[in-house]
C-alpha positions as CSV (number, residue, x, y, z in Angstrom):
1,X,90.2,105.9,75.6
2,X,86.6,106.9,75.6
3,X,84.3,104.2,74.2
4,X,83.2,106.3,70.9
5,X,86.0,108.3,70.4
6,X,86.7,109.7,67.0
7,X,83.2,107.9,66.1
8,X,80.4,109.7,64.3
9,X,77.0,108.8,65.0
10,X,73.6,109.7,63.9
11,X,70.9,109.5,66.6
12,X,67.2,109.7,65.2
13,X,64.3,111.3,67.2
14,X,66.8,112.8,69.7
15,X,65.5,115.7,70.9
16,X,64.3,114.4,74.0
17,X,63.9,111.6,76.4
18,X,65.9,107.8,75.3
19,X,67.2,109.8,71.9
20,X,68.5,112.8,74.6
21,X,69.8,110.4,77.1
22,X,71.8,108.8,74.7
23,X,73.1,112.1,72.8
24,X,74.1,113.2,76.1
25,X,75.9,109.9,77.3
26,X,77.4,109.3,73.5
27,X,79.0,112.6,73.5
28,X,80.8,111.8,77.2
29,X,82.2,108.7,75.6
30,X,84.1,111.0,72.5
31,X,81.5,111.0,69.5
32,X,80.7,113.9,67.5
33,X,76.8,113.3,66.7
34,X,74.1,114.2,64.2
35,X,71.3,114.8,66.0
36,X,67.9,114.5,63.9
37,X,64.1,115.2,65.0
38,X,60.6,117.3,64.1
39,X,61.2,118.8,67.1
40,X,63.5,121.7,66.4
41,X,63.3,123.9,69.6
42,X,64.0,121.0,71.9
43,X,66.9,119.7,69.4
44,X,68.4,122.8,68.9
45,X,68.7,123.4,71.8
46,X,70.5,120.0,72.7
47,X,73.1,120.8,70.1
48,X,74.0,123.8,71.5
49,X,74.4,122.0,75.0
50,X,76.5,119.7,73.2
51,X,78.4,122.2,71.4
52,X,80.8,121.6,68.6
53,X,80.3,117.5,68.8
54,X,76.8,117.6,68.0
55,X,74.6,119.1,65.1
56,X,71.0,119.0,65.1
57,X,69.3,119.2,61.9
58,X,65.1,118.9,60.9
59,X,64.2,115.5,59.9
60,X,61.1,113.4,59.2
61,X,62.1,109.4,59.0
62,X,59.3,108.9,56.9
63,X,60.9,110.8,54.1
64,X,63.8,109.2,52.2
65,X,64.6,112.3,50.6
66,X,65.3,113.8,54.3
67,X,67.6,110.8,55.1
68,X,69.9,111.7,52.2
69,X,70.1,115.3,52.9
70,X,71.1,114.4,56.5
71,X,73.4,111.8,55.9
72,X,74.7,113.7,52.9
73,X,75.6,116.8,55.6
74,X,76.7,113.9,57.9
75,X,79.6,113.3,55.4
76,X,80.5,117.2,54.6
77,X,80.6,118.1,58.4
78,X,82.1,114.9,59.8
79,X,83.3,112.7,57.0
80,X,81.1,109.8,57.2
81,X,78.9,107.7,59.5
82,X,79.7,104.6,62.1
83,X,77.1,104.4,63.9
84,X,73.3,104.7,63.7
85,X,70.9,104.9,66.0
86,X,66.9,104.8,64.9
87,X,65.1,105.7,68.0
88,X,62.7,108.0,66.3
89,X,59.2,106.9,66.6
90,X,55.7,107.7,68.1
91,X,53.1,105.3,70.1
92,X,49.4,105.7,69.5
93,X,46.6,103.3,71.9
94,X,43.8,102.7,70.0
95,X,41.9,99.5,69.8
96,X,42.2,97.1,66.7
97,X,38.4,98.2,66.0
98,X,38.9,101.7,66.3
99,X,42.4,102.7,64.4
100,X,41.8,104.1,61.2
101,X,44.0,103.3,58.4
102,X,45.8,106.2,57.7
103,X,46.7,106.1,61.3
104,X,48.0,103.0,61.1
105,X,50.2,103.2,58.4
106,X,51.3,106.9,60.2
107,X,52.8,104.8,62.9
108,X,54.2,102.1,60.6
109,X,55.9,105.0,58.2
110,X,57.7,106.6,61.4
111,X,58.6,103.4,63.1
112,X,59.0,100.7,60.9
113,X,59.5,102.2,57.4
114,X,62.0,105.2,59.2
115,X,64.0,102.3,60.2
116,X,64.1,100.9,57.1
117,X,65.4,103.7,55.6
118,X,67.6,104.6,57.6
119,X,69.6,101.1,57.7
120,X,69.3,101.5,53.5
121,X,70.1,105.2,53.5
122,X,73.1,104.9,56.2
123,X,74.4,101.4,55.6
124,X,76.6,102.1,52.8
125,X,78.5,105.1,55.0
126,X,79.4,102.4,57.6
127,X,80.6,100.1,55.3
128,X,83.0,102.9,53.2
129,X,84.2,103.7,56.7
130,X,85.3,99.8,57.4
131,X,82.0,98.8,59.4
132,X,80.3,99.9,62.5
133,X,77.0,99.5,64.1
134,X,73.3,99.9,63.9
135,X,71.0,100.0,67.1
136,X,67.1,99.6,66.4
137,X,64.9,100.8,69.0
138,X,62.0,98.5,69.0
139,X,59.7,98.0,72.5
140,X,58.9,95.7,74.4
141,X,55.8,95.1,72.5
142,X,58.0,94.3,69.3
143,X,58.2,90.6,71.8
144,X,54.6,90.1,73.0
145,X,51.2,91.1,72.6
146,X,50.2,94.2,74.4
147,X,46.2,95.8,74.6
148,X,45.3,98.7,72.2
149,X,48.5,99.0,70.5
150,X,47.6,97.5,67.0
151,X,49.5,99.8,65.0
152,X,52.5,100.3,67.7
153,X,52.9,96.5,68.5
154,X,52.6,95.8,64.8
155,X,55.3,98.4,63.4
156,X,57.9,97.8,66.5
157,X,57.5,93.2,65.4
158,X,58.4,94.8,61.9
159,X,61.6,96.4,63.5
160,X,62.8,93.4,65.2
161,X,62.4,91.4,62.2
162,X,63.7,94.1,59.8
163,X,66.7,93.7,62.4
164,X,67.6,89.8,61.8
165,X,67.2,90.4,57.8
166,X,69.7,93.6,58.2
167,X,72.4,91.7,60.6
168,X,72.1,88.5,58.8
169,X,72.7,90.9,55.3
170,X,75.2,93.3,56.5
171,X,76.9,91.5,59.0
172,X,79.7,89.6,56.4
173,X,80.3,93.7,55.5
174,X,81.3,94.8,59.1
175,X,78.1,96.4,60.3
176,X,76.6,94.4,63.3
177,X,73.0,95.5,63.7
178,X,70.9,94.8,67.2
179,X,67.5,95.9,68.6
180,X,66.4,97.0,72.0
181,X,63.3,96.2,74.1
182,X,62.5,98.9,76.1
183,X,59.8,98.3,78.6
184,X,57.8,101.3,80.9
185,X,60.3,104.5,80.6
186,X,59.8,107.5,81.9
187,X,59.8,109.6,78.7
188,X,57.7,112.3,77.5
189,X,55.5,110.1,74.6
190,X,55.3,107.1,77.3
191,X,54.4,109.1,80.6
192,X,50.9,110.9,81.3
193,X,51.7,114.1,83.6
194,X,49.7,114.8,87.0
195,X,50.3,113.5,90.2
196,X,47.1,110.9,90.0
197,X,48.5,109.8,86.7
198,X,52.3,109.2,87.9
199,X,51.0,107.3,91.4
200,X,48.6,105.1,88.7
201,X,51.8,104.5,86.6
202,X,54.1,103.5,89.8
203,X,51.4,101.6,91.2
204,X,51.2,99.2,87.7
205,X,55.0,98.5,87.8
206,X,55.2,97.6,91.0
207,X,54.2,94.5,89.3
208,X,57.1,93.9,87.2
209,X,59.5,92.3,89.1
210,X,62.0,95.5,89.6
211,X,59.5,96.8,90.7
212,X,59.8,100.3,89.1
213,X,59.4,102.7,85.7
214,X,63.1,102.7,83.8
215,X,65.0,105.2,83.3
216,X,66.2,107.1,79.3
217,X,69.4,106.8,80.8
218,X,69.4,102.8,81.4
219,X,68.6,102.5,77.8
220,X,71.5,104.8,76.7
221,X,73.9,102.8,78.4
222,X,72.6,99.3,76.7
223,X,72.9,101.5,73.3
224,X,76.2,102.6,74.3
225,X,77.5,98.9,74.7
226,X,75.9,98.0,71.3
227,X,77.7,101.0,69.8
228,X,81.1,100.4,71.2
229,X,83.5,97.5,70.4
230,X,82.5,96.1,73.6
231,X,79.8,94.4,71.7
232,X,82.3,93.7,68.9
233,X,80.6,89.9,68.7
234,X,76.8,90.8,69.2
235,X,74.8,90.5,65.9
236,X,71.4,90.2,65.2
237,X,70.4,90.5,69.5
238,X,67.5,91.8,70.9
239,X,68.2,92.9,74.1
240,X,64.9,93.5,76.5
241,X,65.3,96.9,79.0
242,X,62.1,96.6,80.9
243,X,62.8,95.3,84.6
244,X,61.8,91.6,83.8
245,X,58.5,92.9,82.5
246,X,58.7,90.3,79.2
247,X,58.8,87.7,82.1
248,X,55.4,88.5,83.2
249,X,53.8,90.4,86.0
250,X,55.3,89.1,89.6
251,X,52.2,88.4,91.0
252,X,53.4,87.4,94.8
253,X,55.1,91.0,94.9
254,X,50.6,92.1,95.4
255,X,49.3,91.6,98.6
256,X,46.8,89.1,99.3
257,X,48.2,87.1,96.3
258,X,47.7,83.2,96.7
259,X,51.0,81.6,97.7
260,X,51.5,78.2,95.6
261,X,53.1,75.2,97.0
């Protein structure tokens, strides 16, 4: 049997890139999806690749009336929810001195505050249904400190503790709830186009000790296990997809580096 069969997830901000990847990879492995994002062109046009699993509809996670109407239709087309993914979000650099206010609490009302409603909003469909899961997608800056990313590294911390509170609360119901880290992905919000820009951005990670950018699809597949029964004892994890980056840089992988004895 596939791994999500006759499951019905909702995927946030999954229109393109991790959100896609994992659409795509979830609807191989038997679910029929709601697919959710302000980008209705590129969504729409997912859904149709998808065909009768999947249906994409407009949705701002900021807005809690928007997460009823969608999991209200989640319920009428499918019959209910068992999985949720919030992946939705947006990344803004700006130095700590320079961010405004209203464009920090933009980025905490997408990220953190979309995630909150959406475990409140979706919870109590998992639990009619006999339990299920919730996957938060913080970042790898939701576990260290990371330069001109104030409002970013602030709202994906917020996630990965909104995470323990949500397992540790809705875990004795049947819903197990677990973050993911991802590191450098090649994604559309993450990656700067242009040759010069791409041969900068391989050059960095050649200090991470995989020595490369990761892929949408290598997240899917860590959301897929969280999904799936095959994490049927995994509660309250945060699990880091960034090539060892958390570790810190591998500094003998650069030549001319000192060796240490």
């Amino acid at each position: 049997m596939k791994r999500l069969e006759n499951k019905i997830v909702l995927i946030t901000g999954a229109a393109r890139g991790m959100g896609a990847a994992t659409a795509r990879l979830f609807a191989a492995e038997g679910a029929r999806l709601v697919i959710t994002d302000v980008l209705d062109a590129e969504g729409e046009a997912l859904a149709r690749e998808l065909g009768d699993a999947a249906l994409f509809r407009h949705h701002d996670v900021a807005d809690e009336e928007q997460w009823r109407r969608v999991v209200q239709e989640a319920v009428s087309r499918f019959g209910g929810i068992d999985v949720l993914v919030n992946n939705a979000g947006v990344l803004l650099m700006r130095g700590l001195l320079d961010i405004t206010k209203q464009d920090f609490e933009r980025v905490l009302g997408i990220n953190l505050v979309g995630t909150f409603l959406g475990i409140k909003t979706v919870a109590p469909s998992i639990i009619e249904r006999g339990g299920g899961a919730i996957v938060n997608i913080s970042s790898i800056d939701g576990l260290k400190g990371s330069n001109a990313t104030a409002a970013y590294s602030a709202s994906k911390w917020g996630v990965r503790g909104l995470t323990k509170v949500a397992a540790m609360e809705l875990g004795p119901r049947g819903v197990r709830v677990n973050s993911i880290h991802p590191g450098g992905i090649s994604t559309p919000m993450t990656m700067r186009p242009g040759a010069a820009a791409q041969a900068a951005t391989a050059k960095f990670y050649k200090g991470v000790p995989l020595g490369r950018v990761g892929q949408a699809e290598e997240v899917a597949r860590v959301t897929l296990f969280l999904a799936s029964e095959d994490a049927s004892y995994v509660c309250g994890a945060e699990i880091a997809v960034d090539g060892g980056m958390s570790i810190g840089p591998y500094y003998m992988s650069q030549p001319g580096a000192p060796v240490i004895t």
